[in-house]
N, C-alpha and C positions, 0 to 999 in steps of 0.2 A: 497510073501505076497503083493495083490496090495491094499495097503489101508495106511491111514495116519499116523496110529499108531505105526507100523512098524519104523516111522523115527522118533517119539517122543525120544525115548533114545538120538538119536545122536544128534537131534538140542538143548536137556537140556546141552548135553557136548556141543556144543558151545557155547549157552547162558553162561553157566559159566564160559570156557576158555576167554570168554571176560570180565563178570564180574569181574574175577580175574585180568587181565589187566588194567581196568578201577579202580579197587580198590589199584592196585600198586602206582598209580598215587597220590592218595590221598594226600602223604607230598607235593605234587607240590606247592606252591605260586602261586596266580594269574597273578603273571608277566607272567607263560608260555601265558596266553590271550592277551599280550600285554595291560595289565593295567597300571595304574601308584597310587602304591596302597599310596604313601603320600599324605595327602590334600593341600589345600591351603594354603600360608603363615601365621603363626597363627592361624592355625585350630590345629584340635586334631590328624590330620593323620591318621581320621577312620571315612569312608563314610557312607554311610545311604546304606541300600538293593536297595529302592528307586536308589539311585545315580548310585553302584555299577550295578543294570538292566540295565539303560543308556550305560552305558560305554560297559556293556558283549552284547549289541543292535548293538551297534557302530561295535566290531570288531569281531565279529560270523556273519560267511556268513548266509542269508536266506534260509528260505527252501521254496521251491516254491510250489506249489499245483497245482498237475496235471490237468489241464482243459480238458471238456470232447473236443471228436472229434466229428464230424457231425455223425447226426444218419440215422443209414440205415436200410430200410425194407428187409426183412428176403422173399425168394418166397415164395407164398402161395403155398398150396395144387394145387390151379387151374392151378396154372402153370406148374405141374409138368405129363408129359403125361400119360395115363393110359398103354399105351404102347411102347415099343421102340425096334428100329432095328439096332442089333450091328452092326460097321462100322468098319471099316478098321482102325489098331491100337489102338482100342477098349482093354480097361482090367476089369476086374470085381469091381475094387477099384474104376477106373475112373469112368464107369458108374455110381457106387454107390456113390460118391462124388456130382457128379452132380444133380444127382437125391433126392439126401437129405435123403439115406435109408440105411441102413446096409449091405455090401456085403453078408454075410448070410444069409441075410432076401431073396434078393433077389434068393440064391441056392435053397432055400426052396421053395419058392412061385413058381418056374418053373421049380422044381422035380430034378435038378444038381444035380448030387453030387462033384464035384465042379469046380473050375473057368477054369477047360481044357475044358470045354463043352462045351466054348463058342464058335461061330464062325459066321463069317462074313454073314449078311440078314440074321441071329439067330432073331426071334420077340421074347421079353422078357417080361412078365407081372409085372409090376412095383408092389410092395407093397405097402401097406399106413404106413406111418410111425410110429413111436412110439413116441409121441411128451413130451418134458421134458420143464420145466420154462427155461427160459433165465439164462444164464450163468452168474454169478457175474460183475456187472459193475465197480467192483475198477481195476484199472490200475494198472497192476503189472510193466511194463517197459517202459521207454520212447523207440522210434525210434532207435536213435542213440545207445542207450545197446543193442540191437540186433544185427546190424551188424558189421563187423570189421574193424571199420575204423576210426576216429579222436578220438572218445573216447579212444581207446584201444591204441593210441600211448602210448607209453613209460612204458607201462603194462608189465611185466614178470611174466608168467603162471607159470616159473621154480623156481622160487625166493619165490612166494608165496607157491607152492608145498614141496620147502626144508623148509622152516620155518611151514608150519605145522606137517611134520615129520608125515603123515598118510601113510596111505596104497597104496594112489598114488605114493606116496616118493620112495616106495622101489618095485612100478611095472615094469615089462618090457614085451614084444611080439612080438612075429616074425611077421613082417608086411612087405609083396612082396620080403622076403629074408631077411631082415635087423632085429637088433635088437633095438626095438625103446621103451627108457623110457616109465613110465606115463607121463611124461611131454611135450614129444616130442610127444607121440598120440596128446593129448591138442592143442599145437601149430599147429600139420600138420592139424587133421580137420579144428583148426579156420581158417585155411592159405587157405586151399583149397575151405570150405565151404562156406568163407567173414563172419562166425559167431563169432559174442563176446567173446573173451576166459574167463572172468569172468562169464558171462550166462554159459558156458559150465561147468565152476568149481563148479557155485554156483547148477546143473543141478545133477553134482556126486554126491557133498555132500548130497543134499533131497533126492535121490534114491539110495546111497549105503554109507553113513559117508565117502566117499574118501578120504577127507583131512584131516577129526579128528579122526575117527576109527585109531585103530594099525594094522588092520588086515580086509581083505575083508569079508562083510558080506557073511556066510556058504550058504545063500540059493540064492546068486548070483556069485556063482562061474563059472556060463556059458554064463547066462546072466545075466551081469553084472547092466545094467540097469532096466530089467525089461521085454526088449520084446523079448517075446520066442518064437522065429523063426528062422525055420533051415535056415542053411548059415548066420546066426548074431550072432556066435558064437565072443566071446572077446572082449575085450575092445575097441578096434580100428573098429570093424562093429559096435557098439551098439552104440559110441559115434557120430559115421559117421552117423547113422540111426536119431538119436536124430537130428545134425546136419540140415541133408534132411529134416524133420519132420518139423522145427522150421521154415526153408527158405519154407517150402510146407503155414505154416499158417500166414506166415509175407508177402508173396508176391502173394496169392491170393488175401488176405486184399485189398493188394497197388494198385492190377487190377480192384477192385471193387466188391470180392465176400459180399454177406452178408449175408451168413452160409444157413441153416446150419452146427453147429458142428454134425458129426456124430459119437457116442460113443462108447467105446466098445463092451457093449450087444447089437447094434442095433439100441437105442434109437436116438432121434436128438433134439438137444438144438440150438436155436437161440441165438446169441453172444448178452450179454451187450448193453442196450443203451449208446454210447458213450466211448466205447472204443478205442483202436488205434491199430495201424499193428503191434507192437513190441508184444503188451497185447496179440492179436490174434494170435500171433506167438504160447507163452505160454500156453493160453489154447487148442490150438488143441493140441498141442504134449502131453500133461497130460492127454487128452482126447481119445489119443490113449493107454493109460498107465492104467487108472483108472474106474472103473465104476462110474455111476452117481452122487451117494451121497458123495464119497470119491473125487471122481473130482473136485465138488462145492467146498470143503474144499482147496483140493490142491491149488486151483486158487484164493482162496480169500482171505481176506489180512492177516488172522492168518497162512495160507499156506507157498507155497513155498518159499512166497516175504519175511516170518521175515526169512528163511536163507540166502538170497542175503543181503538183509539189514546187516542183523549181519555181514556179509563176507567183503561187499562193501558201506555200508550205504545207505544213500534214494538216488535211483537213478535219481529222480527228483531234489536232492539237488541244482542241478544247474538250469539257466536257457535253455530250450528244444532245444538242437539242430536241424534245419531241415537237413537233410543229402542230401535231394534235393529237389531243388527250384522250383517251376515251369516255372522259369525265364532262367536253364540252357539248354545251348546249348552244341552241341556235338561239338570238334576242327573239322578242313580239318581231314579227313582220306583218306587214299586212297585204293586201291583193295589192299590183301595182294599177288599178285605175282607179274612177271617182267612186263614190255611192249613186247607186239607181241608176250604171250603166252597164248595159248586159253585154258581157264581149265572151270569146267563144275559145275554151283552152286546146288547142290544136298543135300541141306537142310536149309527149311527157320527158321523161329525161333524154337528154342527147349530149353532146360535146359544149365544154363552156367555149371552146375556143379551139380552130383548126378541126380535125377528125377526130384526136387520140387525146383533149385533155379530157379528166373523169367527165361521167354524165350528171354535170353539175346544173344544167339551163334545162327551162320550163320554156315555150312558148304562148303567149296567146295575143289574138287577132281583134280588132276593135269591131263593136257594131255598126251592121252594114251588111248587105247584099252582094255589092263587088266583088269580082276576084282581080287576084292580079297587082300589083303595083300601083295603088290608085292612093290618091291624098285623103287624109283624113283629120279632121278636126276634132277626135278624143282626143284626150290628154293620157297620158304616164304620169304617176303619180309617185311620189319617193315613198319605198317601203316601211321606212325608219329613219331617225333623227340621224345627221354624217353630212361631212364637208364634201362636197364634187372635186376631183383629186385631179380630174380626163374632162374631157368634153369635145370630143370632134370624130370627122368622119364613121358617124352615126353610132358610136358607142359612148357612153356617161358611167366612168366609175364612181360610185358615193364610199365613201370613208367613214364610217360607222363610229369607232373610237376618236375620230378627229384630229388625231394627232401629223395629218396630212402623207404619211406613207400610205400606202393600200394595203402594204407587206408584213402590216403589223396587226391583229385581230381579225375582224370582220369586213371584209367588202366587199357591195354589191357593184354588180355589171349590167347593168340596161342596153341592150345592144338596138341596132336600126331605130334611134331616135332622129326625126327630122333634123335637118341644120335648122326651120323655121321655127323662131321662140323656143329654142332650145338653151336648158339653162347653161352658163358660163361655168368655168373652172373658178375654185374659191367662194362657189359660193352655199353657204350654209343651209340646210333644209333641214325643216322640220317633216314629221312624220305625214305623208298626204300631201306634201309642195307640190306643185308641177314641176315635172321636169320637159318635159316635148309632148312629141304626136309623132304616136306609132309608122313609121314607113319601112320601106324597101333600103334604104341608106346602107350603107354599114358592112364588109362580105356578103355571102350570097342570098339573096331571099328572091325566091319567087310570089309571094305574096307581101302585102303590109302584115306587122307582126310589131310586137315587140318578144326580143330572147330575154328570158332574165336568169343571172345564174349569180352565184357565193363563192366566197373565198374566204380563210380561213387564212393568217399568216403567211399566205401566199399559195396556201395548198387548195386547188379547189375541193367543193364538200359536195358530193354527189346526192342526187336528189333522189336515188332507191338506192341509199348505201342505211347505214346506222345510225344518219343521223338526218332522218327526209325533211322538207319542207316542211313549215307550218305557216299556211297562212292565213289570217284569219280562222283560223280554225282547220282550215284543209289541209290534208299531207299526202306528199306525192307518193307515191309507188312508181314501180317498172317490170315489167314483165322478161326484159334477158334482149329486147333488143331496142335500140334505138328510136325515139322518137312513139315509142308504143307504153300507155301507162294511166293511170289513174290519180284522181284526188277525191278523196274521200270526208267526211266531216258527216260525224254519228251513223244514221243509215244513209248518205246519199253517197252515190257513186257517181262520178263524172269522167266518162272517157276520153281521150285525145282522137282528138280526129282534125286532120285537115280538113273540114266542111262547119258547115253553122247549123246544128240536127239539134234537139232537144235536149241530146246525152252530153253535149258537152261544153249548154250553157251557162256560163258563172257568173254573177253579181257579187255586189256587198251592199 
């Protein structure tokens, strides 16, 4: 059922599992306000409404009111070519992404029957779009509720999960072998993906009652959230996919996209004037979930935002955190291997994480001949002085300000480090410690590598955005796609290449 009414039942049960909470409260005195309900010396010891407003002014925090963001033109028609020629790492989504048109649209228009037909100097005849009103301009979420970082300190996704005692409460799934709670999916995507674990909760609840339901809704017993796509079978792809989705529409935002959205029948919606990258997050992921008229609803403010609100209250209540400044700098980092070992930089910016977080990760390959998945005795070396925060299934976060969150300052991500002699969680490195030996570990690699990528308060920091790499001296570049890019340092240029050629040998 992809439409809004579907979750009318569950969000009436929380509206009134809160009502009922709020009505508990009723015997309370105004002292829980921190009032001081006697009057003056010789008064009557009973204030005026008038007085009593003053005082509930005084110690009731504000609610602040979301201001819009700078507004952005949407491409026209003219700008979008009448033709185009598939390129190398081309996919049918990306094309269609770009292009502002429906991946089907486009199978149809140039007779596919479907996205394996595509192939490299493939000429594709672009469709014209199916064009929809602008998408709702109320602001569902500030920045910082998006990613997972200062907000989400001292947050327990498990604590909130047992005290609702739903269907989360009592899930579990086989994930890479293990047996991992509801709550423990919760925490490992927000951990892996740098996603808000409240967004993620408040995400279950509007598309399955997770946390107040007793029992999982019958017609998402496979997919669990909604999108029905083979290999997104469970809890843990569906919530992973949500994850990707959310980081796909918060940090194209932050690069500059300005839509448009492109919907599930095909149609395309231009984003709100004056929304923000958290909001844009939101709406594209429901956007891939809902059709047109049901989508508007979703995203607007009778939508998904009263079950966040009712979960977490207005997440503007406070005032807006920036999560990064245009004023920050990156610390010294250096190469992550030894001195006087030549390894080979073999991919420039791509995804930290999943397909759609920014193109935060750097690869490079240890010296060697090999291809393929083979053992290797270099070492990974730590960037910079930081606490190891993570340590398994072949990814090592280091904690740079130390103070043991990841979510707060700087930290780095070494991803496919061997489980053999690889360092423990808790333990303190200085700048050039080992940490392992580059392998295949870790999501997908077809060759030994290590990924290395940054984080910023939870946001990752792209490595051809405004604030590139520096390392030892060399600073990334990108050229506009994936995995394509350079490091540079004075006059030498080093290109990415999956191969071991001259161009894109690096030492220290």
């Amino acid at each position: 059922m992809n439409n809004r009414d579907a979750v009318k039942p569950r969000l009436l049960l929380l509206v009134l599992m809160i009502a009922i909470l709020a009505c508990s409260r009723g015997d309370q005195p105004l002292e829980f306000l921190g009032l001081e309900l006697s009057g003056s010396p010789g008064s009557s010891g009973i204030k005026s409404p008038a007085d009593l407003e003053v005082e509930i002014e005084q110690v009731m925090p504000p609610v602040y009111t979301p201001t819009p963001d700078p507004l952005r033109e949407p491409p026209s028609r003219e700008d979008i070519p009448e033709w185009y020629t598939v390129q190398y790492g081309d996919s049918l989504n990306g094309i269609a992404g770009r292009m502002g048109v429906g991946a089907n649209q486009i199978l149809v228009e140039n007779g596919l029957p479907n996205a394996n037909y595509l192939g490299v100097g493939q000429v594709l005849h672009m469709p014209t779009p199916l064009p929809q009103a602008p998408s709702p301009s109320f602001k569902i979420i500030p920045n910082a509720e998006l990613v997972n970082g200062e907000s989400a300190l001292g947050f327990s996704a498990t604590e909130l999960i047992r005290a609702w005692n739903g269907a989360l409460n009592r899930y579990s799934e086989f994930v890479n072998g293990a047996e991992l709670s509801g709550a423990q999916i919760v925490e490992e995507v927000a951990s892996k993906y740098s996603v808000n674990p409240r967004l993620l909760l408040a995400i279950l609840e509007y598309q399955g009652g997770w946390l107040t339901m007793p029992e999982r809704a019958p017609d998402r017993l496979t997919y669990e959230l909604g999108y029905e796509q083979f290999g997104f079978e469970g809890l843990y792809s569906q919530l992973s996919w949500v994850a990707d989705q959310l980081n796909r529409g918060y940090y194209q935002w932050r690069a500059g996209w300005a839509g448009p959205y492109v919907l599930v029948d095909g149609s395309v919606a231009p984003p709100g004037p004056g929304i923000n990258a958290g909001t844009a997050a939101v709406q594209w992921l429901f956007g891939q979930l809902y059709p047109p008229d049901s989508w508007r609803t979703v995203v607007g403010e009778d939508g998904f935002y009263k079950v966040y609100e009712i979960l977490f209250g207005n997440p503007f209540a406070e005032p807006q955190r920036t999560v990064v400044s245009d004023t920050l700098e990156q610390p010294e980092l250096q190469l992550p291997f030894e001195p006087g070992k030549v390894w080979s930089f073999t991919g420039g910016p791509h995804a930290g994480w999943g397909r759609w977080a920014a193109w935060s990760a750097l690869d490079f390959a240890p010296p060697g001949n090999a291809l393929g998945c083979v053992l290797s005795n270099e070492w990974v070396v730590a960037v910079a002085d930081g606490l190891i925060t993570r340590a398994g299934d072949g990814e090592v976060v280091q904690d740079l300000d130390g103070d043991g969150y990841e979510g707060t300052g700087w930290a780095i991500q070494y991803m496919h480090v061997e489980s053999r002699d690889r360092v423990a969680a808790g333990t303190n490195l200085k700048q050039g410690d080992r940490i392992g030996h580059p392998s295949c570990e870790g999501g997908v690699s077809s060759g030994t590598h290590l990924h290395l990528s940054r984080k910023f308060n939870g946001e990752w920091i792209p490595a051809d955005g405004p604030l590139p790499y520096d390392l030892d001296g060399w600073t990334s570049t990108g050229d506009g796609s994936q995995y394509n890019g350079a490091l540079t340092r004075g006059d030498l240029r080093l290109e990415a290449c999956s191969c071991r050629l001259p161009f894109n040998q690096i030492a220290r």
